[in-house]
C-alpha positions, 0 to 999 in steps of 0.5 A, a space after each residue: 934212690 928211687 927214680 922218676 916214674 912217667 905216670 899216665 895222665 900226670 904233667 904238662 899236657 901238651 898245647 894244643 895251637 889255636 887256629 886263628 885264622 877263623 877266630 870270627 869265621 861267619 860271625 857278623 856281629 858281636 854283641 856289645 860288652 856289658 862295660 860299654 852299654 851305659 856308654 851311648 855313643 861307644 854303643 853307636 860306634 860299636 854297632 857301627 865298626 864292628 859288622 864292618 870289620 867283620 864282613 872285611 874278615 879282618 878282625 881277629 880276637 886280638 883285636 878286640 881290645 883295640 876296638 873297646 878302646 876306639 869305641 870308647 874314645 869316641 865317647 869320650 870325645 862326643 861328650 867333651 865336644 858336648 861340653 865344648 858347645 854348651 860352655 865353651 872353650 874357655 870357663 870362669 873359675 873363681 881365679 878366672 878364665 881358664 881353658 875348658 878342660 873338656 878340650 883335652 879330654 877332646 885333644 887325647 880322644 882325638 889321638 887315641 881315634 887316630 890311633 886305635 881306628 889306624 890298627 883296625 884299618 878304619 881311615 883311608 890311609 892305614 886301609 890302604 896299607 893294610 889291605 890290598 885289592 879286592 878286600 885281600 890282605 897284601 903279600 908282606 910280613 905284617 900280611 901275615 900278622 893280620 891273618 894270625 
């Protein structure tokens, strides 16, 4: 029976550990992404929150998929709220006054807002939790987390 031979340059090569603590290190923009540029108001809100984020050297790679999601429910949310103003809250259908619709496409774009913008440390209050004085992140697990 013949054994296993190691051989130069064959099998599992070794994981190298990505540092990603300067994931976005002197970034100070992200281009948009291409699935969101026919969305006009994912777009504002993109070029709005991500130079933000950047400059505070708080987003990470990681994060990047919280903030497609962001930007995307504040779309939604603007052209719902849109069609709120233009039809109102209830609409006629053929068996009657109903709810528009659009509101809860506003009501579960509002909670994702909520949501998302909390991660990213976009309200007073999660920006208060996650951050410390002076721009730092606080000295606590989650910290470290956030400095991945």
């Amino acid at each position: 029976m013949g054994g296993i031979k190691a051989v130069a340059g064959v099998g599992r090569k070794p994981r190298v550990k990505p540092d990603p603590s300067n994931d976005f290190e002197n970034v100070y923009d992200i281009d948009v992404p291409l699935h969101l540029q026919q969305m006009d108001q994912a777009v504002v809100m993109w070029r709005s929150i991500v130079p933000e984020l950047l400059k505070r050297k708080i987003l990470k790679l990681t994060d990047m998929h919280n903030v497609e999601m962001f930007c995307m429910a504040y779309h939604n949310l603007r052209e719902a709220q849109h069609e709120v103003v233009l039809y109102g809250v209830t609409i006629q259908t053929e068996s009657g006054r109903i709810k528009n619709p659009a509101l809860t496409v506003v009501n579960e774009s509002s909670k994702q807002i909520a949501s998302f913008g909390a991660m990213l440390g976009l309200d007073p209050a999660s920006r208060t939790r996650l951050m410390a004085g002076g721009g730092k992140p606080k000295n606590n697990a989650f910290a470290g987390v956030l400095n991945m």
